[in-house]
N, C-alpha and C positions, 0 to 999 in steps of 0.2 A: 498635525491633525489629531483634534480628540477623540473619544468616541463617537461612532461614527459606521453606517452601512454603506457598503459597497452594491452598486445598484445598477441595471443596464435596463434603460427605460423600456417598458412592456410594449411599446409600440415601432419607434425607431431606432430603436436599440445601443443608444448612444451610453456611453459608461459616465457614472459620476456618482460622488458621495453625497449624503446625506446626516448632518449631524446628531446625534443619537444620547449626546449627554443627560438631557434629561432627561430621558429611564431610568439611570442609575442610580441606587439608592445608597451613598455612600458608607452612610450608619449600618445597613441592613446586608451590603455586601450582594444584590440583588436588584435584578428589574424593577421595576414598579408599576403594575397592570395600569394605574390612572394616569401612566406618565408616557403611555404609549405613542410613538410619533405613528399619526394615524396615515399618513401618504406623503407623496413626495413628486414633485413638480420637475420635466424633462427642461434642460435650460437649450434643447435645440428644438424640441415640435410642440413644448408646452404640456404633451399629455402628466395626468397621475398616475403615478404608481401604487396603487392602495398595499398600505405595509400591514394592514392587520388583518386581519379575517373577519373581527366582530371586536367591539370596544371592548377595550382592555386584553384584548387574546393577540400577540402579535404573530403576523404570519411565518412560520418557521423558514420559509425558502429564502427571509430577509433578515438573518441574525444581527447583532450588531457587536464591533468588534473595539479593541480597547487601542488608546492612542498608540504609535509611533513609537520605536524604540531609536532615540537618536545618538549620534556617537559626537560628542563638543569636545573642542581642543580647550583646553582650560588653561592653558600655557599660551595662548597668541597674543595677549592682552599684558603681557609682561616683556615682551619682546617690539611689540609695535602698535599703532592706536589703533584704537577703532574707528571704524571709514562703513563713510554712509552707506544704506542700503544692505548692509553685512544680516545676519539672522542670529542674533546673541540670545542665551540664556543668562537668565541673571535674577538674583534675590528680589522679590514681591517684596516693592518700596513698605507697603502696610501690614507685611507681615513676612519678616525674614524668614521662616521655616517654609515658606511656598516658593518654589521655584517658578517663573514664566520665561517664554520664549516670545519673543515678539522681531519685529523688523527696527534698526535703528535710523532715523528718519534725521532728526538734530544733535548736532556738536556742541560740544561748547565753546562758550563766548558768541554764538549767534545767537539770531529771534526766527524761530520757525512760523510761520505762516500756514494754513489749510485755507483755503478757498476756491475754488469751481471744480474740488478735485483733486488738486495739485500739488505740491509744496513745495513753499517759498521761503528762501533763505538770505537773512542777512547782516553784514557785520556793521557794528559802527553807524556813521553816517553813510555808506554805501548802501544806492539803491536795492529792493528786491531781489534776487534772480531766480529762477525756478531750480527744481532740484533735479537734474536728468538722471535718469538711471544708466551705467554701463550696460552696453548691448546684451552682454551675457546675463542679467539682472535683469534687463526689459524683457527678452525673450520668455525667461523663466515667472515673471510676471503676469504675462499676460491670462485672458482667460475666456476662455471660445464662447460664442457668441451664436454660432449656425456652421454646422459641417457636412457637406452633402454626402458623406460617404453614408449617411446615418437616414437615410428619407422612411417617411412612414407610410407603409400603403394602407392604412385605414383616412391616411390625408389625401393622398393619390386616387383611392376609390372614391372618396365624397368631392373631388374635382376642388378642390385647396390648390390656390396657386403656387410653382416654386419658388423659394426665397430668390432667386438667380431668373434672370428674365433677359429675353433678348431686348436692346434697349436702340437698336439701329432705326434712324432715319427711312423715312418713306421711301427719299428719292437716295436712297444707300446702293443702288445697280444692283438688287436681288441678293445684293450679300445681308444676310442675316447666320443668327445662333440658331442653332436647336440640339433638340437633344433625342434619343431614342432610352433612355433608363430611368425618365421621370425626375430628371432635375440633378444626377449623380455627377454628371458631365457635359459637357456642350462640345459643338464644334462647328468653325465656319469656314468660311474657301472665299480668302475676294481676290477677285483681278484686278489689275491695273490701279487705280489710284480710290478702288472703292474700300468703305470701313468697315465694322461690323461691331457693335459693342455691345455688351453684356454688362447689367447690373444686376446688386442685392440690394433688396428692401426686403426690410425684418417686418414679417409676416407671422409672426407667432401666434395660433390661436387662444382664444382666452377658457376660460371654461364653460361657459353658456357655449359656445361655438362645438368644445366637445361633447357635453352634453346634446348636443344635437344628431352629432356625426355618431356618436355610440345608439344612438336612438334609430339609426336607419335616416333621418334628416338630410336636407342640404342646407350650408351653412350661408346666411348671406356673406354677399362681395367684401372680402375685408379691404380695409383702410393698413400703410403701412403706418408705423409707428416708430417715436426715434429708439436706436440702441440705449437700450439700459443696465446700472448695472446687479439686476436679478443674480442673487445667486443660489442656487439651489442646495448648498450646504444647510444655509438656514432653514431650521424647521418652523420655527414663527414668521411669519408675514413680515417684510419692514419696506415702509416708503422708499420709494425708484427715485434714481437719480441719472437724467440723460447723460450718456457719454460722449464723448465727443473724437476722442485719443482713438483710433482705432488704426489696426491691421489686417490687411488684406493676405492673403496664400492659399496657392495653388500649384499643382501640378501641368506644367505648362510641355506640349508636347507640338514641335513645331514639325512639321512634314514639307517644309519650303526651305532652298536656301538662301529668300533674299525677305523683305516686305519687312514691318516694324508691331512692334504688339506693347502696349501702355497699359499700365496700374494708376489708380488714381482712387484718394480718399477726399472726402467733402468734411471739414468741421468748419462749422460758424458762416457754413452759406461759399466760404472761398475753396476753391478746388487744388490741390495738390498729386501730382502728375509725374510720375519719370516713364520715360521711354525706351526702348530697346532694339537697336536697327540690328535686324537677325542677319543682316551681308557681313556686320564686321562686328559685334559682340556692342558696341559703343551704346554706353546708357546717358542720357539726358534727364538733370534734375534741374525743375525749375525750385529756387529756395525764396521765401514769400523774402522782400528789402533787396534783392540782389536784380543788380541788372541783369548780367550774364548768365546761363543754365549752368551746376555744376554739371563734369562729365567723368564720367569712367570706362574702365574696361571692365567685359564680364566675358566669361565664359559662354552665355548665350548668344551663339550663332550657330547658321544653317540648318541640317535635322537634325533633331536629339531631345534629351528630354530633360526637365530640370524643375525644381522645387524651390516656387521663387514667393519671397514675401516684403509687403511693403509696408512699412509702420508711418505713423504719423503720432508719437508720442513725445508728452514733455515738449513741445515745441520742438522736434528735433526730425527729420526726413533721416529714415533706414532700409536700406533696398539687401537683403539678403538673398543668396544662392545656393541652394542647397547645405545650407544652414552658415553658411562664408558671408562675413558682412563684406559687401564692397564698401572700398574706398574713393572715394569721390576727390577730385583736384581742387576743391573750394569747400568752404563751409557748408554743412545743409542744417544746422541752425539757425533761428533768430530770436531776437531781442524784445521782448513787449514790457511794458509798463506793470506793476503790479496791480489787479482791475480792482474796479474799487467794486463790480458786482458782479456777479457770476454771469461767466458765457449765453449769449443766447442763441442754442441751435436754433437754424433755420428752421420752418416747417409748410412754406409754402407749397401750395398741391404739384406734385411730381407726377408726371405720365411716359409710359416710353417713348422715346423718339427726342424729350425734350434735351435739347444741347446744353442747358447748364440747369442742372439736379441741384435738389436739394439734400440738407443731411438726410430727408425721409428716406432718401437712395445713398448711400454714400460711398458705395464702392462700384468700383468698377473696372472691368477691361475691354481694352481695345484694340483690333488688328488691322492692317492697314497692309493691303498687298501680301496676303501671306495664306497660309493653312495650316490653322491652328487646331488641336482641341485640348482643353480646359479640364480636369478633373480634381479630385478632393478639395474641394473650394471650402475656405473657413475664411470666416471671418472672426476676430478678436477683438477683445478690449482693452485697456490698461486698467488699471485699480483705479476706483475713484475713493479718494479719502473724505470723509463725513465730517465735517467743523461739529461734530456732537460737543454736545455742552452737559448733559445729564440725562437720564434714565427716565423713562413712566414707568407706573406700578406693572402695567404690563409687557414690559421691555424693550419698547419701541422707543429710539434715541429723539430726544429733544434737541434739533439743530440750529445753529448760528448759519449766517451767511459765510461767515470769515473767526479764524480762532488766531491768537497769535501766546505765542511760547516764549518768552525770555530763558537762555540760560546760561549760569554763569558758570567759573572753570571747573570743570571735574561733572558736569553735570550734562544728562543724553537725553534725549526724548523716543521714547517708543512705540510702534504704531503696529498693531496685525494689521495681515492683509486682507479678512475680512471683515473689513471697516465698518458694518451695519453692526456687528454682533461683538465686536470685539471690546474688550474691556482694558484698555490700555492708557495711556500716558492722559489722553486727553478728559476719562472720567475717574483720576483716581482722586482722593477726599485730600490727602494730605499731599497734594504740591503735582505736578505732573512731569517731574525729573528722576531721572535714576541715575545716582551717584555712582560715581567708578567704582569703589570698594564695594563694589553689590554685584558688578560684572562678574559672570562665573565663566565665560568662555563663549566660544563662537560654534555654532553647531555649521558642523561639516557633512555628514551624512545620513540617511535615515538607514540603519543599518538593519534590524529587524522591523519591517511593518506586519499588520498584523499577520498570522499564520494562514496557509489556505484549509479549509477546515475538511476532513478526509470524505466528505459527500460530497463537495467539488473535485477533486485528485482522481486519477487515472490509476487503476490497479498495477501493481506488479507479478508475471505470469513467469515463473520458472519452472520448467520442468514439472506441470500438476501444481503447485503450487503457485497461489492467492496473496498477495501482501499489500495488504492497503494500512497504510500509517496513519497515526493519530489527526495529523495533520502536517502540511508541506509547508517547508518556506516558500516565501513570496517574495522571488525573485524577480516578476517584474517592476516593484514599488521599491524594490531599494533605489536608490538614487542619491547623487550629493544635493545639497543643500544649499538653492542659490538665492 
């Protein structure tokens, strides 16, 4: 991460950065009052953050701080190859005195692919295949999308619907969701053979909508919209792109010891579904070309409580447990053709109750005989990669439908993760490979990020004595590097 403000949206209070680069005036060693990023967009309720005070005067309660101190093994690349999906540093192809950090995405002697998203790899005369990421690689991936722990009561007071809806059939026997905290949690109770399901539809307000609600206003009836991948690092504006790959998780808190409770993501209009009978832990995946359901065992069964998450990324079905990938007794993989045009999410009109949703809904759970309740519900994305082809004067990417990469031996391709802004493999001038002898090593952890600055820190009180330091490390941001 660059520079860059750390930021907890003024309204729902959800935590995210903000990129802050250009303020800095590298000549001058100094901010630049005309380079002020003037606010910043909440990527779960939508509000602004207004960062300045008045043009050009930034607001001091939102500093901005300097990239990431990271720690690279610079010896793993002499010992074994590099393997996809790895986070390498390595020599700027145009200018070897600059170092970059990026994600490596293609091998050599393949032809890398970008298309609805995705990347496609392949050798030879052998077809496409997509590129899946290792679980541990997908997880750390991913990028939240809607978290209920986070709700806003200036959306709550103007009567904004929650992202999360009870989504139960008419004739459902009185079982239905609800909730008593405004959308943070749900919970249902069915007897006997009755269901009760809950969906999210991305409800994000746009700005005319806030401008209303901050006015004292009521907002007309929104319309859902599909998942996109907005990301609120960027401080310039850039064209949305539907996603499709998404993951569901939740706090799943079962108070029965028998009935069944379902996950289920919708892309491209086909529904994707596992199951989990709370009598005996047994999960059921249907996987899309397979006749039979793969099945597993899990830890969920009878009461108790568990933090459970379902991907649908890369083509590939992933049921995690309190962060334990199970393993399933069949593939949850499949196989598609390499498309000649990008996906088309569904967008037919969705209303509660309707028995097969569209992407406009695309997550959901379901209970079956049981008493459930539901809490910290996120929903997530995967990366969507940008077939960009070159730059406008104003820095918004000029895109292809489809990019393809040749590369031959000794030669990587490199991709950031975020793809709107990033200046990597796919828009550099002189070739879009990065030669091995340019590898500097593999970054393993972010070992200093930035300090906490001694007006956020808690004093220290000994004895009459006051000790507040200059600034604290920031021990929650260290982390490895996945």
């Amino acid at each position: 991460m660059g520079r860059h403000k750390d930021l907890a949206c003024s309204s729902c209070g959800a935590v995210f950065q903000v990129g802050a680069s250009q303020e800095w005036d590298e000549q001058a060693g100094r901010v630049r009052p005309d380079r002020i990023v003037p606010a910043a967009r909440c990527f779960n309720c939508g509000a602004d953050t207004p960062l300045a005070i008045r043009p050009g005067q930034p607001d001091p309660r939102y500093p901005s701080f300097n990239g990431d101190r990271i720690l690279v093994d610079k010896f793993a690349y002499d010992f074994s190859e590099p393997e996809r999906w790895d986070v390498v540093v390595f020599k700027y192809p145009e200018d070897a005195k600059t170092n970059y950090i990026k994600r490596l995405v293609g091998l050599p002697g393949e032809t890398v692919v970008i298309t609805g998203g995705d990347i496609w790899t392949a050798r030879g005369d052998a077809p496409a295949a997509i590129a899946r990421k290792p679980p541990e690689r997908m997880l750390a991936m991913l990028q939240c999308v809607s978290d209920s722990d986070h709700v806003s009561p200036e959306l709550v007071k103007s009567g904004w619907p929650t992202a999360w809806a009870d989504w139960s059939a008419t004739d459902s026997g009185g079982c239905h969701w609800t909730t008593n905290d405004s959308g943070r949690s749900f919970s249902a109770e069915c007897s006997g053979d009755s269901s009760a399901t809950l969906r999210y539809r991305h409800l994000v307000p746009a700005f005319d909508d806030w401008r209303t609600i901050r006015t004292g206003g009521r907002p007309t009836a929104p319309s859902p919209s599909l998942v996109n991948d907005f990301q609120p690092y960027n401080a310039q504006p850039t064209r949305l792109h539907a996603v499709g790959d998404l993951a569901v998780e939740c706090v799943l808190e079962s108070r029965s010891t028998s009935g069944r409770v379902a996950l289920d993501l919708v892309e491209t209009g086909e529904r994707h579904r596992v199951e989990i009978d709370l009598a005996d832990g047994r999960a059921s995946l249907a996987v899309p070309g397979s006749a039979a359901p793969a099945t597993a065992a899990t830890p969920v069964r009878g009461r108790g409580s568990w933090r459970i998450q379902f991907a649908n990324v890369d083509d590939e079905l992933s049921l995690f447990i309190d962060g334990r990938r199970i393993a399933f007794d069949a593939p949850t993989a499949w196989l598609r053709p390499l498309p000649t045009e990008p996906p088309a999410l569904e967008t037919k009109p969705t209303t509660p109750g309707l028995a097969t949703p569209s992407d406009l809904a695309p997550a959901g759970i379901t209970i079956t005989a049981a008493d459930v309740r539901v809490s910290s519900l996120r929903l997530l994305r995967d990366l969507f990669y940008i077939a960009a082809v070159d730059v406008e004067g104003n820095g918004r990417v000029i895109e292809d439908d489809s990019l393809e990469f040749p590369l031959a031996a000794g030669q990587y391709l490199m991709l950031g993760d975020n793809s709107a802004a990033s200046k990597d493999s796919r828009l550099w001038l002189d070739g879009h490979h990065v030669d091995r002898r340019l590898l500097i090593g593999k970054a393993l952890v972010v070992f200093w990020p930035h300090a906490v600055p001694a007006s956020w820190s808690i004093p220290l009180r000994f004895r009459g004595w006051d000790l507040r330091l200059p600034s604290w490390p920031n021990f929650g941001r260290m982390r490895f590097v996945r």
